[in-house]
C-alpha positions in Angstrom: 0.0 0.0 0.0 1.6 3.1 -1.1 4.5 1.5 -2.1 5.2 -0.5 0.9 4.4 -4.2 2.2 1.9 -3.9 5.1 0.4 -6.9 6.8 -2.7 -8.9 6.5 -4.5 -9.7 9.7 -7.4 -12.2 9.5 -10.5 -11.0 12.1 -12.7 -13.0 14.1 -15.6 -13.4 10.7 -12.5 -15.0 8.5 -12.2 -11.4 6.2 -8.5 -9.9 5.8 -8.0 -6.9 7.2 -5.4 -4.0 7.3 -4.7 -2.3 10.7 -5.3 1.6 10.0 -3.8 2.5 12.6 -0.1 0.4 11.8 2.7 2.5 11.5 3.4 1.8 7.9 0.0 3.3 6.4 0.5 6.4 8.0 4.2 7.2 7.2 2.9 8.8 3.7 4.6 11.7 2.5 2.1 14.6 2.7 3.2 15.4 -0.6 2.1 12.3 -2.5 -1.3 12.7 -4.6 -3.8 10.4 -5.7 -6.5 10.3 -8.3 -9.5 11.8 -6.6 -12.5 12.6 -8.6 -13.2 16.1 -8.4 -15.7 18.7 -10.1 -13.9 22.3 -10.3 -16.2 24.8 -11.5 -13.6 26.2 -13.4 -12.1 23.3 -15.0 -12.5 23.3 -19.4 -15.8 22.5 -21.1 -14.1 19.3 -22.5 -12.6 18.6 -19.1 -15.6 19.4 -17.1 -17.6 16.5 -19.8 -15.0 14.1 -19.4 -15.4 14.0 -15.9 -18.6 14.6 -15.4 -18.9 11.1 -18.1 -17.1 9.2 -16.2 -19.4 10.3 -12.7 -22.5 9.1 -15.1 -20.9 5.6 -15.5 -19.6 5.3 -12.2 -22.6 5.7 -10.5 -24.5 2.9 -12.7 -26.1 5.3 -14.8 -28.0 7.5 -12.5 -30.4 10.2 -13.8 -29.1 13.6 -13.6 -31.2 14.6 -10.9 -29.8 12.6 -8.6 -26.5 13.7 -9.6 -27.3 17.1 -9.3 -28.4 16.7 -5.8 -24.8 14.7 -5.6 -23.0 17.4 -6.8 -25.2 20.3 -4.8 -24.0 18.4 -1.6 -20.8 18.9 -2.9 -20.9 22.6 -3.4 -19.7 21.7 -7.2 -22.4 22.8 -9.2 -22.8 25.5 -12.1 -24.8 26.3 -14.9 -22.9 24.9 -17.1 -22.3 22.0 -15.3 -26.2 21.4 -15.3 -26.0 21.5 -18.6 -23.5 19.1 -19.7 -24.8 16.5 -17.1 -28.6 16.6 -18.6 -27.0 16.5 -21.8 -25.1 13.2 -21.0 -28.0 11.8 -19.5 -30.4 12.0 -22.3 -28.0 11.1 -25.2 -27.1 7.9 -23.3 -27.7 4.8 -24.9 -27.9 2.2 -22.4 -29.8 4.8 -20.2 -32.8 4.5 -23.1 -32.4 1.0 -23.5 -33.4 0.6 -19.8 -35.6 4.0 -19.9 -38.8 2.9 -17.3 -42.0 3.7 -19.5 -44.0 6.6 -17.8 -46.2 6.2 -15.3 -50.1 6.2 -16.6 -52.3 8.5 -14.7 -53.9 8.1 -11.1 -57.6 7.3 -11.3 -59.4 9.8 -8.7 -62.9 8.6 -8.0 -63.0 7.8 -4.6 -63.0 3.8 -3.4 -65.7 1.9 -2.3 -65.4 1.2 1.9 -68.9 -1.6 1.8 -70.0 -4.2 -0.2 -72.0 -3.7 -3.8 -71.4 0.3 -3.1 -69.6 0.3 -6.6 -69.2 -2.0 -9.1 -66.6 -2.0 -12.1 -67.9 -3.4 -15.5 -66.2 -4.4 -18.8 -66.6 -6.4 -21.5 -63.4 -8.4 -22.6 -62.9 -10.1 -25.8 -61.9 -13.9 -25.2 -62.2 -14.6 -29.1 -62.6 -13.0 -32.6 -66.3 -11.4 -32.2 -66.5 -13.3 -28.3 -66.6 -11.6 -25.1 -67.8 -12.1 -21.6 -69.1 -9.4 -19.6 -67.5 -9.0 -16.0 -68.6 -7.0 -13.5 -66.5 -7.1 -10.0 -67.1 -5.0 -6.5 -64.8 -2.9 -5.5 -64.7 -3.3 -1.9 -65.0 -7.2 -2.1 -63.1 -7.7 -5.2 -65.7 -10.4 -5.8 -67.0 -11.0 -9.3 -69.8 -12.2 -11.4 -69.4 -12.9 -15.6 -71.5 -14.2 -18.5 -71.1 -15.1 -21.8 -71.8 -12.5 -24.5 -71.9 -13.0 -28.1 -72.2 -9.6 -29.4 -71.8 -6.0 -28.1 -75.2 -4.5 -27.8 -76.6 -2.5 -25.1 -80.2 -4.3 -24.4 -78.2 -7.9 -24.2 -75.7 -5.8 -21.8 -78.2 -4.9 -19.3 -80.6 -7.6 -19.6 -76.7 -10.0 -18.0 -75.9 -7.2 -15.8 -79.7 -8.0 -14.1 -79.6 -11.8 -14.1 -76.3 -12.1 -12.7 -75.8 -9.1 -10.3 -78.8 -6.9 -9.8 -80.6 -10.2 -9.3 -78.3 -12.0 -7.2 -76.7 -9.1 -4.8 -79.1 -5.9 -5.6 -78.8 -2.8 -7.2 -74.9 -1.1 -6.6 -75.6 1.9 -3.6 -73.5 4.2 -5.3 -72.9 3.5 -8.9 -70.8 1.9 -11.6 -67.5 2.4 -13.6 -67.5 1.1 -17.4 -65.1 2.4 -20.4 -66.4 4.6 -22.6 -67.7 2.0 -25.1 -70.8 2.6 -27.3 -72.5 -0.4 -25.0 -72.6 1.3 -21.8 -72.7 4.7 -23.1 -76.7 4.2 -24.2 -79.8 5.5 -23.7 -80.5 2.2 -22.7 -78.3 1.7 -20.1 -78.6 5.2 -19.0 -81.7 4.3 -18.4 -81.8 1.3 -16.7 -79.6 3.1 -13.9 -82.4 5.9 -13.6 -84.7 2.9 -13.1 -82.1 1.4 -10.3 -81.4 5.0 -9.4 -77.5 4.7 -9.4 -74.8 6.7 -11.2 -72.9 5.6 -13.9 -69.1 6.9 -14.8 -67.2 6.1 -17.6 -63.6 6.5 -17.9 -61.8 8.7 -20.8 -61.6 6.8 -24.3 -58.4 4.8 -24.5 -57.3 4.5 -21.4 -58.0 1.1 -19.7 -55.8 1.4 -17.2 -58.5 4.5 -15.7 -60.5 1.3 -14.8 -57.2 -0.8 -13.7 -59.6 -3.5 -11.0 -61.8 -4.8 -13.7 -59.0 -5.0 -16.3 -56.6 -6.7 -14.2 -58.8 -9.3 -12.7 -59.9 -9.5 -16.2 -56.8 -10.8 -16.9 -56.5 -13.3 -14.0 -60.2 -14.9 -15.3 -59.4 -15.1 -18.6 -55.9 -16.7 -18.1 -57.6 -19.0 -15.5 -60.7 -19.4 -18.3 -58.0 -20.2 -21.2 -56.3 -23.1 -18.8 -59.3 -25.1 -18.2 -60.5 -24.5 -22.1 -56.7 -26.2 -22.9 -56.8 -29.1 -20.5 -60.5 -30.3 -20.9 -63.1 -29.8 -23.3 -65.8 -27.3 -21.4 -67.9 -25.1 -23.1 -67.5 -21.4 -22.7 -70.4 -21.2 -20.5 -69.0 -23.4 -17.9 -65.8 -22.5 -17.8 -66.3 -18.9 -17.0 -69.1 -20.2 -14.0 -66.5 -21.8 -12.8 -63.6 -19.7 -12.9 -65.0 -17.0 -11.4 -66.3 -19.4 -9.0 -62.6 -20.0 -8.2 -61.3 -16.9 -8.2 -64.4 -15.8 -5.3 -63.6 -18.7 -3.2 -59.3 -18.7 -3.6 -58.3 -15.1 -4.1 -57.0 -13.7 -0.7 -58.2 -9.7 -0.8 -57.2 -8.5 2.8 -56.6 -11.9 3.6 -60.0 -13.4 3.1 -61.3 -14.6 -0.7 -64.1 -12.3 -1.7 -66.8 -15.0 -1.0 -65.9 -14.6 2.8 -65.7 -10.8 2.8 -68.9 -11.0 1.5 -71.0 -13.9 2.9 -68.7 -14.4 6.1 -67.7 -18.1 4.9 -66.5 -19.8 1.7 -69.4 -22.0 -0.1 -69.7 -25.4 0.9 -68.1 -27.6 -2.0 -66.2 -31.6 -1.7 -63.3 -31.2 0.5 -60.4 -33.9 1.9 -60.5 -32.2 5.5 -64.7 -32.3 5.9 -65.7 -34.8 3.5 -65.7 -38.5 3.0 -66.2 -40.8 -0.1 -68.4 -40.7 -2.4 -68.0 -37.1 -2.5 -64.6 -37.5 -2.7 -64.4 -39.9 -5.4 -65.5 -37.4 -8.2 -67.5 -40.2 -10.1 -70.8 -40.1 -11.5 -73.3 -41.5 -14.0 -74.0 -38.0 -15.8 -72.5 -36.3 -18.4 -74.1 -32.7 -17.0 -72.9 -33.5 -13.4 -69.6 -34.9 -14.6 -69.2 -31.6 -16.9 -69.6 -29.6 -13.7 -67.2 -31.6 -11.6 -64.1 -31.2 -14.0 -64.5 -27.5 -14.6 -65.0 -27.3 -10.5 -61.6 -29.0 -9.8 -59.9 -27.5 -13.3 -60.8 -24.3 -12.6 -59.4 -24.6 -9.1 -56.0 -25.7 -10.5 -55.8 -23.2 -13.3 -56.7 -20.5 -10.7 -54.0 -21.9 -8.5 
């Protein structure tokens, strides 16, 4: 260490270590210099670049705002050294290969705090020309879809009743949708005057205004795409029973949606409460037999 031998002592965690303190380290002319990287204000344009290049780098690409605040700390900041550093920053190469895309907008209607006070609707496209409508509470996160075979405002609401309204009730507050031409009708305008409840859409273009229902959307339909690949259910069932799956498995505050909202989980066959010939999964007909393997493929797709 500056041009002399010191010793190597090995510590009590088996790491080498130098004593600081040894007489050798600290016999160093006071005259000796060392590379140190320093940023002097009035060092040469070219100089100041190099420099300033080589901070860039060394600190594994950071943006130049966190340089700047560096270099502030430092009292070794100018205008033109501002200048050169945002420069550097934005004509780096590997620093727009590994550019983060920008954040998309915070959505700023307010969140539901009870059951069924607002509901989230969409209709997603699972094939060419084939969607299912999904509709999922907010506080709950629990969720409710049917098959629908082409976008049109009465077939819209005339699900939205037999599978929510019917079931759970008429949302207190309201519900989100996208600004499609299906939920932005006189008709379903109308039915919420009818259920007197509001109805919001979201700007055009920007799903991610009504992120819940478009990210659960994706964890049905992957779940939905599973069981369609590993037996051969119809449409129909499989989305009964993947959303049956995702109410009963998905943990939202530590409970699945089925016990936020009904207190329990349904009853359905089960190795800890049950004994054969539930168990078995046998049967004599094609319709229960149907219902049995999307029940248990829906619950490993989900998984």
């Amino acid at each position: 260490m500056f041009g002399q031998l010191v010793d190597v002592n090995l510590t009590s965690s088996c790491h080498n270590g130098i004593n600081i303190k040894d007489k050798q380290c600290t016999n160093r002319n006071k005259n000796e210099s060392e590379e140190v990287l320093i940023i002097d204000t009035k060092l040469s344009f070219k100089k100041k670049k190099e420099i300033l290049l080589k901070l860039h780098k060394q600190f594994g690409h950071a943006s130049s705002d966190k340089l700047l605040s560096l270099l502030q700390s430092a009292g070794s900041v100018d205008s033109e050294t501002k200048t050169i550093l945002k420069d550097i920053c934005t004509k780096c190469l590997i620093c727009h290969k590994f550019k983060h895309p920008k954040a998309k907008p915070v959505v700023a209607f307010s969140h539901a705090n009870d059951f069924n006070q607002i509901v989230a609707m969409d209709l997603h496209e699972i094939d060419h020309n084939f969607y299912y409508l999904h509709v999922i509470d907010l506080f709950s996160r629990l969720s409710a879809a049917a098959i629908i075979r082409r976008k049109d405002s009465k077939v819209i609401v005339d699900k939205f009743m037999q599978i929510w309204v019917g079931v759970y009730g008429a949302p207190e507050v309201g519900v989100y949708t996208d600004n499609g031409g299906e939920f932005n009708s006189q008709i379903f305008r109308d039915m919420a005057e009818n259920l007197n409840m509001s109805v919001k859409t979201t700007a055009g273009y920007s799903p991610w205004s009504n992120g819940v229902v478009e990210r659960h959307n994706a964890t049905l339909t992957e779940t939905i795409n599973k069981m369609r690949e590993s037996s051969n259910l119809s449409w129909e069932t499989s989305v009964s029973w993947a959303v049956h799956a995702k109410n009963s498995l998905l943990n939202v505050y530590g409970y699945s949606p089925y016990q936020i909202v009904f207190g329990r989980n349904p009853n359905m066959p089960s190795s800890i409460v049950n004994k054969p010939p539930a168990l078995e999964g046998t049967t004599i007909s094609n319709v229960m037999g149907k219902h049995l393997v999307g029940l248990h493929e829906a619950r490993k797709a989900f998984i």
